[in-house]
C-alpha positions as CSV (number, residue, x, y, z in Angstrom):
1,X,-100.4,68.6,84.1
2,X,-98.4,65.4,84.4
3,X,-96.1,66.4,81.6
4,X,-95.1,69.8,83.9
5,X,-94.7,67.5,87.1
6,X,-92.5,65.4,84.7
7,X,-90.6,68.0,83.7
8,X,-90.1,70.2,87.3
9,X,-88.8,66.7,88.7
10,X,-86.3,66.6,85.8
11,X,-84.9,70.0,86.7
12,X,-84.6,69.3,90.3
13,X,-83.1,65.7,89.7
14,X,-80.4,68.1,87.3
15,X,-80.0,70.5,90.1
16,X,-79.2,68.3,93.1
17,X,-76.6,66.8,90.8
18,X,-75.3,69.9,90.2
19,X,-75.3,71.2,93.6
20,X,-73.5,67.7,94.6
21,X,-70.6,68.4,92.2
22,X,-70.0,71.5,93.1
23,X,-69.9,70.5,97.4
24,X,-67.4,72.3,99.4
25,X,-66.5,68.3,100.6
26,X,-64.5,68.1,97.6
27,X,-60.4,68.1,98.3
28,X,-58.6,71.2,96.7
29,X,-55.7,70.6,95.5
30,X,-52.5,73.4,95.4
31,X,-49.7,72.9,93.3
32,X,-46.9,75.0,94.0
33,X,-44.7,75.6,90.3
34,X,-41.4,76.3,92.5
35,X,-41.6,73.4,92.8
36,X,-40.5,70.7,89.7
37,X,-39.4,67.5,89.3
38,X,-37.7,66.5,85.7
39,X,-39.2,63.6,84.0
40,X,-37.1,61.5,82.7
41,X,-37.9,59.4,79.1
42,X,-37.4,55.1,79.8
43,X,-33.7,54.4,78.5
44,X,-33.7,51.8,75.7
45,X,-32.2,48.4,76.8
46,X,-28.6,48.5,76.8
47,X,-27.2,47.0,73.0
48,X,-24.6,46.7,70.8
49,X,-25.6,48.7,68.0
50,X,-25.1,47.5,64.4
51,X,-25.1,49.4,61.1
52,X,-25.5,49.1,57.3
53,X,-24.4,52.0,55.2
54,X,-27.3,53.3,53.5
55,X,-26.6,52.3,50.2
56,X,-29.9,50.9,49.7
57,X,-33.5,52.3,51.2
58,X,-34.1,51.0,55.5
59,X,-36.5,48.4,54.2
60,X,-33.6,46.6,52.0
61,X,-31.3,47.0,54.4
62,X,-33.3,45.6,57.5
63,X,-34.5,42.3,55.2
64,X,-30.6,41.8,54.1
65,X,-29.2,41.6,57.4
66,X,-32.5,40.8,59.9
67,X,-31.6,36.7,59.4
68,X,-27.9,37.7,60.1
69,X,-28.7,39.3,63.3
70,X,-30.5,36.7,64.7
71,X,-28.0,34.6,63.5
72,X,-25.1,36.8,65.6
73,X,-27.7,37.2,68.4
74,X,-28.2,33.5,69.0
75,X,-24.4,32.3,68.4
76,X,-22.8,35.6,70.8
77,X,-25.5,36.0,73.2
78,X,-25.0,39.7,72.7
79,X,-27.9,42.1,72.4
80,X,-27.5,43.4,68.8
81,X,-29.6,46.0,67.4
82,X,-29.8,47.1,63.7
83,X,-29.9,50.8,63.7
84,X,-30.3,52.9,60.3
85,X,-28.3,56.2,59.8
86,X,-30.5,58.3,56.7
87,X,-27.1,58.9,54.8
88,X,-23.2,58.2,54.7
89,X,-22.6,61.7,56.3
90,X,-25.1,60.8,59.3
91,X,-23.3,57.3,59.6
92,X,-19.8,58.5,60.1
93,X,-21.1,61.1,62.7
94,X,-23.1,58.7,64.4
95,X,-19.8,56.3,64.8
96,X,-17.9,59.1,65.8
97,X,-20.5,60.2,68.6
98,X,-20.2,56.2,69.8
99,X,-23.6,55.6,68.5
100,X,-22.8,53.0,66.2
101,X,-20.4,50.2,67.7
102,X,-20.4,47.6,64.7
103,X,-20.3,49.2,61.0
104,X,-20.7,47.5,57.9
105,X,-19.4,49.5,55.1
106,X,-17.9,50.4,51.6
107,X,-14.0,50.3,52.2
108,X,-13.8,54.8,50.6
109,X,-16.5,55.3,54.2
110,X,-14.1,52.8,56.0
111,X,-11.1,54.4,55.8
112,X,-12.4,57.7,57.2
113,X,-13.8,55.9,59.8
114,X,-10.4,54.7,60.6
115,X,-9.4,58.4,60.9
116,X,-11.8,58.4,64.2
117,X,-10.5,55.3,65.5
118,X,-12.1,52.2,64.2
119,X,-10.6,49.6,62.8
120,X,-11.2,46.6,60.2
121,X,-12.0,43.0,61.7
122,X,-13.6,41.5,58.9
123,X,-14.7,41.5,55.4
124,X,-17.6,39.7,52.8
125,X,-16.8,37.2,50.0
126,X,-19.0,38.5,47.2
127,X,-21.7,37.3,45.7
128,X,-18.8,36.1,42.5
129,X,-16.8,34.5,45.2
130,X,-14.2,37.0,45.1
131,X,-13.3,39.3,48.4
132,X,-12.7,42.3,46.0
133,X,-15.9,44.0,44.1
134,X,-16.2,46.8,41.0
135,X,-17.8,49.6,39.9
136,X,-19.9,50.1,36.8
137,X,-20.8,52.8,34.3
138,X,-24.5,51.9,33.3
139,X,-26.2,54.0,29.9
140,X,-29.5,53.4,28.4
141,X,-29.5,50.9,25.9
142,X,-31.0,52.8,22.9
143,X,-28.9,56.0,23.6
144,X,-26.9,56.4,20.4
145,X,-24.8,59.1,21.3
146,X,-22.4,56.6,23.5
147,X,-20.5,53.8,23.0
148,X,-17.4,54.2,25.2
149,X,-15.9,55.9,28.2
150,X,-14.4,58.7,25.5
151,X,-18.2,59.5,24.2
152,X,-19.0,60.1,28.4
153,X,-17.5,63.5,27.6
154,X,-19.7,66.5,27.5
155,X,-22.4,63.9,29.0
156,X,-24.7,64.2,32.1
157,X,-23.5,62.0,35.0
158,X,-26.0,61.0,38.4
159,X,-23.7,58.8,40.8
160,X,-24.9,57.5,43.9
161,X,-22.8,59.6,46.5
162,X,-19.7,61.0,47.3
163,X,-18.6,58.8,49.9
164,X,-19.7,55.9,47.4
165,X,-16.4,53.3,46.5
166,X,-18.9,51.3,43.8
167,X,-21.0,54.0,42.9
168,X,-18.5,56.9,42.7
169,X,-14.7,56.9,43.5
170,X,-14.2,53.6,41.4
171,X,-15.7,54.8,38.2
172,X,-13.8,58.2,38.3
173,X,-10.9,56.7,39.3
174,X,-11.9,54.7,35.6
175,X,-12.3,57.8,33.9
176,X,-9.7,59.6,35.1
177,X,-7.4,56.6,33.6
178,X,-8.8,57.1,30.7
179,X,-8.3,61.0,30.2
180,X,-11.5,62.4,31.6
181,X,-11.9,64.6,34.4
182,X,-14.9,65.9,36.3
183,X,-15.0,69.4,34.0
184,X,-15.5,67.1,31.5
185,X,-18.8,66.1,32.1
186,X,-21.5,68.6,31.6
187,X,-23.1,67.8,34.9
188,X,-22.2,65.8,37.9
189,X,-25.1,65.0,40.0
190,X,-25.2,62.6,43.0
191,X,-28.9,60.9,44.2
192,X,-30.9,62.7,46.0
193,X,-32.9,62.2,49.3
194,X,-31.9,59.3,52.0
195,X,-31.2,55.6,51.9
196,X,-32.0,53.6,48.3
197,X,-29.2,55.8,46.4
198,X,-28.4,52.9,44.3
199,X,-31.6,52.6,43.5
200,X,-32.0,55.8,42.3
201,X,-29.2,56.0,40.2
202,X,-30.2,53.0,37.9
203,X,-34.0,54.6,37.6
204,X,-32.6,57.7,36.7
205,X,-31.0,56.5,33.9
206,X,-33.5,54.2,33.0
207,X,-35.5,57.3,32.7
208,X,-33.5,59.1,30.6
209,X,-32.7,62.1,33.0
210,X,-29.1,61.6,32.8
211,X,-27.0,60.2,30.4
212,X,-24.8,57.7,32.3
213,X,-24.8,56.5,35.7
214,X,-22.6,55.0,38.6
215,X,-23.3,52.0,40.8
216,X,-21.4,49.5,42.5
217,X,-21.3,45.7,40.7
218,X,-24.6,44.0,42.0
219,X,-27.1,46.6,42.2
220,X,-28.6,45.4,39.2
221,X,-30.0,42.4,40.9
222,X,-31.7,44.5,43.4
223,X,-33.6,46.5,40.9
224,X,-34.6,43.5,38.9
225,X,-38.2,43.9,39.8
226,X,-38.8,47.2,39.2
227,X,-37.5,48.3,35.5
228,X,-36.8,46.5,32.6
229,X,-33.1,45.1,32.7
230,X,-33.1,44.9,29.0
231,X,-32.9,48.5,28.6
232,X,-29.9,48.7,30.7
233,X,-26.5,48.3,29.3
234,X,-23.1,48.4,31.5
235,X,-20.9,50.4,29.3
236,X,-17.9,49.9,31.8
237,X,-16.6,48.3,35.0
238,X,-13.8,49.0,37.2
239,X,-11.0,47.5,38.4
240,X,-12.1,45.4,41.9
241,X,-11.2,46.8,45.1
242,X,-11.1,45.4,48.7
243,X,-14.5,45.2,49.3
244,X,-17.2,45.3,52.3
245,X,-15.6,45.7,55.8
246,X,-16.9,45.4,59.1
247,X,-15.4,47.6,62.0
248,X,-15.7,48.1,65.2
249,X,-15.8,51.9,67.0
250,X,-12.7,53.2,69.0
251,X,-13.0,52.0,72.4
252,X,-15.7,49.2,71.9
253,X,-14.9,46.1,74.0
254,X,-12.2,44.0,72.3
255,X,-14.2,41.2,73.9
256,X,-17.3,42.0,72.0
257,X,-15.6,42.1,68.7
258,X,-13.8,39.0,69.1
259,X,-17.1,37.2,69.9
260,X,-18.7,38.5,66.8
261,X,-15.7,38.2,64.7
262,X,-15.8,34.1,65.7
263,X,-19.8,34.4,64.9
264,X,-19.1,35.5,61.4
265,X,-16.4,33.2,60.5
266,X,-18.1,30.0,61.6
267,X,-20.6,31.1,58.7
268,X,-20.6,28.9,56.1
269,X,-22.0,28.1,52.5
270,X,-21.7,24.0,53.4
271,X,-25.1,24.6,55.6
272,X,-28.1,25.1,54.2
273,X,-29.4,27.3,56.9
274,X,-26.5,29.5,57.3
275,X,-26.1,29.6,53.5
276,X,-29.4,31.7,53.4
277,X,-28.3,33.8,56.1
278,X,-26.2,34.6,53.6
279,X,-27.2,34.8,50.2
280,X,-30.0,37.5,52.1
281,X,-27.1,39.5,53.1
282,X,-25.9,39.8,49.3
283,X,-22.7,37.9,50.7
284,X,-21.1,34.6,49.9
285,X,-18.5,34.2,53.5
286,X,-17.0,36.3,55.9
287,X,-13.2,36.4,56.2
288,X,-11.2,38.1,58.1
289,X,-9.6,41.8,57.7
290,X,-6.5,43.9,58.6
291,X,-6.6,48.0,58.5
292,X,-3.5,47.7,55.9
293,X,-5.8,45.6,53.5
294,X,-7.3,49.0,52.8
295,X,-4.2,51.0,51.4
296,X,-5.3,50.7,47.8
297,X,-8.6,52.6,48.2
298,X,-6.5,55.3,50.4
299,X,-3.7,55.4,47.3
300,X,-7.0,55.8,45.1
301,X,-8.9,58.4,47.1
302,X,-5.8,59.8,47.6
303,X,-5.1,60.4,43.6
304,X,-7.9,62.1,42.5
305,X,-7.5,64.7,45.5
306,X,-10.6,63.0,47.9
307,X,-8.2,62.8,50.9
308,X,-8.7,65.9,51.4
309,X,-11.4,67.3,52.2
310,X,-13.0,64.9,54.9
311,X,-11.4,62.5,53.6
């Protein structure tokens, strides 16, 4: 008997809570759907927005240049921002959109850039010491069917990309010097997917999948830790070039660029701290450029027909 007094009081402690939920006290609410108000997403903070050609994957690319932002930051007082474009293609829209004000580049992706407008301010001292870099023709080791450019014929090729200066236009401006054209190569493959190209290139060949490959001088050291170096010879290596420019957008503030353009020169190797701002970057100074400096790659591009064409 207590149990069913229990229980009734149960159901009509349940059903004065329901009857209280449902009371006519509650506020009705219309909405009218003539009537609309846009929302609008929070605008990121207003920056200067810096870029590093994706020659290597984001996360190489961030850790190269994260102490030479700060660096920039701190010294200009300029709210840089380190913005990564997938692929070359997706880089030169994005300057050409105005989405990229400060590009660091390969001087082949330079000088279309400076079709749109931008122009050279300043370039990297390599690694050697030099302010010109190469390109290099890379085969396994234990292949025996090569031994020089003249044996690449009939041979499966992987290069980074076509807007690549180290990893493309250099070495088949090599070739080409040497009698071999692109029919000549069974297969002409570039690597796939986004960002870490480079990369690709050297563990392709490592792995045997094609017979030689192109990368720009350097890239080497970045793969040191993943494959065996050993089994990695450079068969060849080009001619240097002008190397890595920096250039600003059409119609940035000439203001900006000066500021940043001081920045970078006041770099030097005589510090210790700015001297591992720089060896992180892959760079050994920062001088300055001229648009002009650029007019061997363009006689280049231009001589095995890539000034056409987007070019």
């Amino acid at each position: 008997m207590q149990l069913i007094r229990t229980v009734v009081t149960i159901l009509l402690l349940a059903a004065a809570l329901l009857c209280s939920a449902c009371s006519d006290e509650e506020t009705v609410v219309k909405v009218d759907m003539n009537k609309r108000a846009p929302i609008t997403a929070a605008k990121p903070a207003e920056s200067i927005t810096y870029a590093y050609l994706p020659q290597y994957s984001h996360t190489i690319s961030f850790e190269r240049h994260r102490k030479l932002l700060d660096y920039l930051r701190n010294e200009t007082g300029l709210p840089l921002r380190q913005i990564f474009p997938d692929t070359f293609d997706e880089h030169i829209k994005m300057v050409e959109r105005g989405e990229i004000d400060i590009s660091y580049t390969n001087p082949l992706i330079y000088i279309r850039l400076a079709r749109l407008g931008s122009r050279a301010f300043a370039r990297i001292i390599e690694p050697t010491g030099s302010p010109d870099f190469r390109g290099q023709i890379i085969i396994r080791r234990d292949n025996p069917l090569i031994d020089s450019l003249d044996d690449c014929r009939g041979k499966r090729w992987i290069a980074v990309d076509p807007g690549s200066a180290g990893g493309y236009l250099f070495p088949l401006g090599l070739f080409m010097e040497h009698g071999l054209d692109l029919a000549d190569f069974d297969e002409v493959v570039f690597a796939p997917g986004p960002g870490g190209k480079q990369e690709k290139v050297v563990l392709a060949v490592n792995a045997g999948a094609y017979d030689i490959g192109t990368i720009r001088k350097g890239t080497l050291d970045i793969v040191r830790n993943k494959i065996d170096l050993d089994q990695i010879r450079v068969l060849a290596q080009t001619r240097p070039y002008p190397g890595w420019v920096y250039s600003a957008r059409k119609g940035l503030d000439p203001d900006i660029v000066e500021r940043i353009r001081r920045a970078m020169f006041r770099l030097t190797m005589a510090r210790e701290d700015q001297a591992d701002i720089l060896r992180t970057a892959g760079m050994r100074g920062i001088i300055s450029a001229q648009d002009k400096d650029y007019d061997p790659v363009r006689a280049l591009a231009k001589k095995i027909g890539m000034l056409s064409g987007g070019f």
